[in-house]
C-alpha positions in Angstrom: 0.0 0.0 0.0 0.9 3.4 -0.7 0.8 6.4 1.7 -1.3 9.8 0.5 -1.4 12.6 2.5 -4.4 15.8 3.1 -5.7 17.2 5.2 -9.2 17.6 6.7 -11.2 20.8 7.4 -9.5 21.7 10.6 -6.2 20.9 9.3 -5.2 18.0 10.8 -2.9 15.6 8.5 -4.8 12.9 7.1 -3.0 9.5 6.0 -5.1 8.1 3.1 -4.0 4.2 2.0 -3.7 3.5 -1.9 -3.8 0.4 -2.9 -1.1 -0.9 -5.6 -3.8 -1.3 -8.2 -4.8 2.7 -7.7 -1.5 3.8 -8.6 -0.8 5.6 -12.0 1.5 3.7 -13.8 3.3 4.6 -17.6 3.7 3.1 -20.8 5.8 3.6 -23.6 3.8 5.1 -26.3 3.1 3.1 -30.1 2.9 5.5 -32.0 6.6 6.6 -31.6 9.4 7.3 -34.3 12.8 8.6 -32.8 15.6 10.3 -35.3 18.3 12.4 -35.0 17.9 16.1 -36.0 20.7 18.7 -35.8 21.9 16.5 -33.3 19.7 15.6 -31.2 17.9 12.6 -30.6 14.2 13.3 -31.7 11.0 11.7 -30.2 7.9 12.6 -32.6 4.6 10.8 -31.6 3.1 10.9 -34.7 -0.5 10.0 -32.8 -0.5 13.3 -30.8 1.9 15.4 -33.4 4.2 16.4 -31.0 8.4 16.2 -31.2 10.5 16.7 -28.0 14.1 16.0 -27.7 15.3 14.0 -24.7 18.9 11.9 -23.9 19.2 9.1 -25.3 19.8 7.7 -21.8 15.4 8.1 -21.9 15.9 5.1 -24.2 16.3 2.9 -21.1 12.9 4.0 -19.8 11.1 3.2 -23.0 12.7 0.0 -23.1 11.3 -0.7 -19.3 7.9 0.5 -20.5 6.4 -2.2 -23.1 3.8 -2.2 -20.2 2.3 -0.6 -17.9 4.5 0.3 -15.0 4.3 2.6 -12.2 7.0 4.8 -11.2 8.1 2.4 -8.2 8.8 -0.4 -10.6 11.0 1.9 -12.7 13.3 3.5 -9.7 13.8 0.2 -9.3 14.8 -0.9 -12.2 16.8 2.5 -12.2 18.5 1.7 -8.9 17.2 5.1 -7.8 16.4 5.8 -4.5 13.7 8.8 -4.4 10.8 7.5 -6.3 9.9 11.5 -6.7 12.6 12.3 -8.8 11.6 9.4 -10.9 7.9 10.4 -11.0 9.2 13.6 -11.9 10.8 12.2 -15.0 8.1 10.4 -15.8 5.7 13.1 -16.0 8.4 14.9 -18.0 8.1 12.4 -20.8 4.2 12.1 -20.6 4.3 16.1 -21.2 6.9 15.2 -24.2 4.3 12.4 -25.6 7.1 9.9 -25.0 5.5 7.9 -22.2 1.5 7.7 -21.8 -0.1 7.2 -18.5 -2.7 5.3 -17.2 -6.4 6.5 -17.2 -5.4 8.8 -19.7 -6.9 10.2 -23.3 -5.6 7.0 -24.9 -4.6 9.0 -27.9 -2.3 6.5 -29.0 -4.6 3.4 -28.5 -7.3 5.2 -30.9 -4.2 4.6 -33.7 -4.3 0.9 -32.9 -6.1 0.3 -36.5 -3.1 1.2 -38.0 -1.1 -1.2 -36.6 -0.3 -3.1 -39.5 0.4 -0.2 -41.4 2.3 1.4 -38.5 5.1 3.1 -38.8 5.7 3.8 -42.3 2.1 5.3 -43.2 1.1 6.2 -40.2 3.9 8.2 -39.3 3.5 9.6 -42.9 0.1 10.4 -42.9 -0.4 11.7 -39.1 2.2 13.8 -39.1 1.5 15.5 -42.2 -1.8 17.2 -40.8 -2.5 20.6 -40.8 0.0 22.1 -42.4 0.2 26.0 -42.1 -0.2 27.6 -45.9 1.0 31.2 -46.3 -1.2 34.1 -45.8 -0.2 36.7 -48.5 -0.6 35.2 -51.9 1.5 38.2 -53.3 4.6 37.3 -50.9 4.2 33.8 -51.7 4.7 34.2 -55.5 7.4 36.6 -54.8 9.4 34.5 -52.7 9.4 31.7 -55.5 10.6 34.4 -57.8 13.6 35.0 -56.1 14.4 31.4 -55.7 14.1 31.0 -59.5 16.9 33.3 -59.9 19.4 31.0 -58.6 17.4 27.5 -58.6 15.4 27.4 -61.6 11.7 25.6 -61.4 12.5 22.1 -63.0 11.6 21.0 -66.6 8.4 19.1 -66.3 10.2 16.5 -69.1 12.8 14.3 -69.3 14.4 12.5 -72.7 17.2 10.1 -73.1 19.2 12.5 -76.0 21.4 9.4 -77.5 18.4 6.7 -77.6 17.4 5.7 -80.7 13.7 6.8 -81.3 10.6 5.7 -83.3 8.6 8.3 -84.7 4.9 7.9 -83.7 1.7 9.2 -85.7 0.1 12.3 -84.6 -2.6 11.8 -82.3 -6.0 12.3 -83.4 -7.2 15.5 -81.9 -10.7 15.6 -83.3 -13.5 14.4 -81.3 -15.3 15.5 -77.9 -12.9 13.2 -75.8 -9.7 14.8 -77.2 -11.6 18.1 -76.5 -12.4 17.7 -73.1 -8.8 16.3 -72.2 -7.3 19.2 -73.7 -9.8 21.9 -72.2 -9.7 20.4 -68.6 -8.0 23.1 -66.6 -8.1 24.1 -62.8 -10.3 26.9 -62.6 -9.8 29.7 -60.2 -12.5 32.3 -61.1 -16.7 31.5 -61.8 -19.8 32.8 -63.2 -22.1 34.2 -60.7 -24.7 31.7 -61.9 -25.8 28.9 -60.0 -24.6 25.4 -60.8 -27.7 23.2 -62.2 -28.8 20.2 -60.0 -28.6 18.1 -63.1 -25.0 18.6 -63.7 -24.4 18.0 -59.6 -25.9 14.7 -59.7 -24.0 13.9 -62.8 -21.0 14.5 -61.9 -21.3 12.5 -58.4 -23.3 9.9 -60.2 -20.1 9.5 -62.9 -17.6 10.1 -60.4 -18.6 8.5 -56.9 -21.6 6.7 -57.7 -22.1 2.6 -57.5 -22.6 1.3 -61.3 -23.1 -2.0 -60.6 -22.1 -5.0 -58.6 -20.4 -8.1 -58.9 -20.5 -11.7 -57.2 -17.3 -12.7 -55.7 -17.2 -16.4 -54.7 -16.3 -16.9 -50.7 -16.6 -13.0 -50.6 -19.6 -11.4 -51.4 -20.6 -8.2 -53.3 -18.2 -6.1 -54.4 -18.7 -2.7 -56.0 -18.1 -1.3 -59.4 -17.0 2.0 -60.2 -16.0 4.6 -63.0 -12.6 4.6 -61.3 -10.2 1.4 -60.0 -10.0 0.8 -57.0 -7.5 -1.5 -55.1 -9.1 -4.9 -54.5 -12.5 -3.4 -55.5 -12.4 -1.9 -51.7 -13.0 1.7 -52.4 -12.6 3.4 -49.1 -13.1 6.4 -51.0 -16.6 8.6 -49.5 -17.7 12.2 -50.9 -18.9 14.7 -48.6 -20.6 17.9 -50.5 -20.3 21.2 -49.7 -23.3 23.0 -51.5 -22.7 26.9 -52.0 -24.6 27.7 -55.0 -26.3 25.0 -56.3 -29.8 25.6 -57.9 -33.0 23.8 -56.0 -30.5 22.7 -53.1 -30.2 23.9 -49.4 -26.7 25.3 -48.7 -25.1 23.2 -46.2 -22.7 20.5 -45.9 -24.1 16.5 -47.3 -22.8 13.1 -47.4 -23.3 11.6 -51.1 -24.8 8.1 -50.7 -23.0 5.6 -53.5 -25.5 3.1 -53.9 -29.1 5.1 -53.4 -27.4 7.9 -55.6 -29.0 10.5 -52.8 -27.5 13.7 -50.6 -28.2 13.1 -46.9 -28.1 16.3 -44.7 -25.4 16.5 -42.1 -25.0 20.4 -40.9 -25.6 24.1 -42.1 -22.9 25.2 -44.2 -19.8 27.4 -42.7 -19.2 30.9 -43.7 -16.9 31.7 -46.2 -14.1 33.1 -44.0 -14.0 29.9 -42.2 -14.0 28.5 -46.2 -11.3 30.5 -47.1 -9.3 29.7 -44.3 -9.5 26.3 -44.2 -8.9 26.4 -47.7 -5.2 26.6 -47.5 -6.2 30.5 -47.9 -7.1 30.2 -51.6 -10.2 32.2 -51.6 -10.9 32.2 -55.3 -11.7 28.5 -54.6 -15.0 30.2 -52.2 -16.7 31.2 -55.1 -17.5 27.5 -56.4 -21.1 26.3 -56.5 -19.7 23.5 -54.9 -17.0 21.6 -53.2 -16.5 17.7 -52.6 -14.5 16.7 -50.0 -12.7 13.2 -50.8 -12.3 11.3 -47.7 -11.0 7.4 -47.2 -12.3 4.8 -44.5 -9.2 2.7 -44.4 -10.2 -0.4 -42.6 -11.9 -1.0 -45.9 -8.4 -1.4 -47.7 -6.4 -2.9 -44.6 -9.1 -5.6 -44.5 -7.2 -7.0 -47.7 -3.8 -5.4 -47.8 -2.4 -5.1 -44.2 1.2 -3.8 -44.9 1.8 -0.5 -45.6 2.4 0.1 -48.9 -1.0 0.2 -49.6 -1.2 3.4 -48.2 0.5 4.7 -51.4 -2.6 3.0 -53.1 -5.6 5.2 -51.2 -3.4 8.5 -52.5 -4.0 7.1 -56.1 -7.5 6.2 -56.1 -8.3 10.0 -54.3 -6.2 11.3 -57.6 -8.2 8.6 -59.9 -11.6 9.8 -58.8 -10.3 13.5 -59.0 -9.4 13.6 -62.3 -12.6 11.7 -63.3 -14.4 14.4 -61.3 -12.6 17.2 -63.3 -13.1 15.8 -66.5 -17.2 15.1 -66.1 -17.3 18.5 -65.2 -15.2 20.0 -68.1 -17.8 17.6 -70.2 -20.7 19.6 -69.3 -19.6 22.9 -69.5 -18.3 23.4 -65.8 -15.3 24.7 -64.3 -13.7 22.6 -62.1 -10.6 22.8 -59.4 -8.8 20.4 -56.8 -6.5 20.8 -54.0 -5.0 19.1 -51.3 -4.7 22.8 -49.2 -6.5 21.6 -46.2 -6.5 22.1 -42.4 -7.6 18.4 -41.7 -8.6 18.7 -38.5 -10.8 20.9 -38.8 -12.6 20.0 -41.8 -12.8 15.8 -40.1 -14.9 17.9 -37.5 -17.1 19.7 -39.4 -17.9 16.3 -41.4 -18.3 14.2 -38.0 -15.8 11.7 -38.5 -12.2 11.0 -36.3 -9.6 11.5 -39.0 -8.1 8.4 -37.8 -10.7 5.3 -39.1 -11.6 8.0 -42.3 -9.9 10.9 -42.7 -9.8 13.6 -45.4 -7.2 13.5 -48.2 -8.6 16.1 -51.1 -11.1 18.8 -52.0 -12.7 18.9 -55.1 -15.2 21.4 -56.9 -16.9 23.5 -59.7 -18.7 25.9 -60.5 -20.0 27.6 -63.7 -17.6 29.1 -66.4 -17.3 33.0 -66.0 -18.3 34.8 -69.3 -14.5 36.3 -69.9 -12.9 33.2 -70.5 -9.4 34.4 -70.7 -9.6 35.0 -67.3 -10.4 31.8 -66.4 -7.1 29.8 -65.5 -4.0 30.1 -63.5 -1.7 33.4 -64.5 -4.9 35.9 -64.3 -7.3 35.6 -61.6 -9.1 38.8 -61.7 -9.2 41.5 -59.1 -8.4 40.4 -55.2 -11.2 41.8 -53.1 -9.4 45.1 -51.0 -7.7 44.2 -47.9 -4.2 44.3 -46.6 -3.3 41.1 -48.4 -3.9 42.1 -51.6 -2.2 40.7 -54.7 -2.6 38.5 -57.9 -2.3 35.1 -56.8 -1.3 32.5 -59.5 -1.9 28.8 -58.5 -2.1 26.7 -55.4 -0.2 28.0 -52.4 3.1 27.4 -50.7 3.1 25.9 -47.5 4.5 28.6 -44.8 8.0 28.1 -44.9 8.3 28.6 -41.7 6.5 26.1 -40.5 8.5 22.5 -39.7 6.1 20.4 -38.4 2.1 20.4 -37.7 3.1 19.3 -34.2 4.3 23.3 -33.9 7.7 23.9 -31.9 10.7 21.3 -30.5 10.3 20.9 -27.1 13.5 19.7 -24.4 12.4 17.1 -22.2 14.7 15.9 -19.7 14.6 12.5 -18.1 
């Protein structure tokens, strides 16, 4: 039994007993990756996005710590005398998100889905999160200016200069497939015009919708789509964003696949919020719509549980997003992507935990503006007044001088 002292209401020192079982006890966290960084040994728990810096010496503890223990069992496994300094440590590396305690927010456990695919995706996909985008689209272009002076943006080709080559025909451009390849563009200004329920439910049909399904022997039903999907699994789900969208309620739905229906999750959020959230790209506001592109991935580690497959639910997002573009170029639309998102905050507007389904892309459209040549990337129109205003040109830069999501290095000492 362990000893705890208070006192009562006149003051008088109380000795409360605590039994063994009652006692906090620590445990090495799973969702760990340790490198070296300008020296120092780095501890970045990919779970709770946080990096602290500690001597290696802490290794010992973690070693100790496959399971639970309390601080008692580690001073003695330490050969050191005061258990407080030892608890003291302890809580150091807790603080760090080195060490997890008992009866805590089990952060770490929530990530226990990912075992299999833990560390290499998870660590990849956790800690890049909420990545901080740059505020002022004018500086932003600037600054890649100046770094084109001495490190030129790279040739988007490559040839082999002493291969021999075979002349091929010339394509055959005529056609409306040709045309809509060639005219699909990301478009960063619209019409003030409503998009058309009709070419919504279109392009969701085409794009996310269930065509048909298919007996697989031992298995079941599996799905078929306009896009391929790893093991016929798609994890893929669309959540619309309505803006301006003719005969539909503004507000945030989820796009059922199979009944081919919206289902109503929350009012919409106010552009600001958009904009922000957004990567900062307000041109991308003005939409009629927006899908976001989200993947449930115990769908796909049901099959595939190494994690390499990870790789494989990036693709499909890009698969379904380039069918999305293209559907929309086919009926007269103006379509964008990006992957400029503050996840967090967008996996709690849609209700989910960002850790069983989490967002990975953001699609949209809206209708073509009359001025045409103003359309694409290079000329964006007028940026409403404010102090941050400017001519952006294209997606924007991550803020250079942010790391890490998990924010700052922290020192913790063992």
């Amino acid at each position: 039994m362990l000893a705890r002292r208070g006192e009562d209401s006149r003051g008088k020192t109380l000795v409360r007993r605590r039994s063994r079982a009652q006692e906090t006890k620590y445990r090495r966290c799973g969702a760990l990756v340790l490198y070296w960084e300008n020296g120092e040994l780095v501890f970045e728990n990919f779970a709770q996005r946080t990096r602290s810096t500690t001597d290696p010496l802490a290794c010992a503890i973690l070693h100790y710590c496959d399971k639970w223990k309390s601080a008692r069992d580690v001073a003695a496994h330490l050969g050191v005398e005061r258990e407080s300094l030892t608890r003291s440590a302890l809580q150091r590396l807790c603080d760090g998100g080195v060490l997890e305690r008992s009866g805590g927010s089990g952060v770490s456990a929530s990530v226990k889905c990912w075992e299999g695919w833990n560390p290499a995706a998870g660590f990849f996909h956790f800690s890049t999160k909420d990545t901080k985008y740059a505020k002022d689209q004018r500086a932003a272009l600037e600054e890649l200016k100046r770094q084109a002076k001495n490190d030129p943006m790279p040739r988007p080709v490559k040839n082999y200069r002493d291969a021999p080559r075979t002349t091929l025909p010339r394509i055959v451009s005529a056609g409306e497939f040709p045309t809509i390849l060639r005219e699909r563009r990301t478009w960063r200004k619209f019409g003030p015009e409503p998009v058309c329920l009709e070419g919504l439910a279109q392009i969701l049909g085409l794009t996310f919708g269930i065509q048909g399904w298919v007996d697989v022997p031992g298995l079941g039903k599996a799905a078929l789509k306009t896009s391929p999907s790893g093991g016929d699994l798609h994890p893929m789900e669309a959540y619309v964003v309505v803006r301006r969208v003719k005969g539909v309620r503004a507000g945030i739905y989820h796009y059922n696949a199979e009944s081919h229906e919206l289902e109503w999750l929350r009012e919409g959020v106010p552009r600001k919020a958009l904009e922000k959230n957004l990567g900062n790209q307000w041109w991308f506001t003005k939409a009629g719509f927006l899908v976001v592109m989200t993947a449930v991935f115990g769908r796909t580690r049901w099959k595939y549980p190494f994690p390499r497959v990870y790789r494989g639910v990036l693709i499909e997002a890009g698969h379904l997003c380039q069918t999305f573009c293209l559907t929309a170029t086919w009926l007269g639309l103006a379509p964008f992507c990006t992957i400029a998102l503050t996840d967090t905050q967008w996996e709690e507007w849609l209700g989910i935990d960002g850790v069983n389904e989490s967002v990975l892309y953001v699609a949209g459209a809206g209708t073509k503006p009359k001025d045409m040549q103003d359309a694409h990337i290079g000329v964006l129109g007028k940026r409403r007044r404010g102090p941050e205003a400017g001519r952006p040109t294209g997606d924007l830069p991550p803020d250079r001088r942010s790391r890490r999501p998990s924010g700052s290095l922290k020192r913790v000492t063992s």
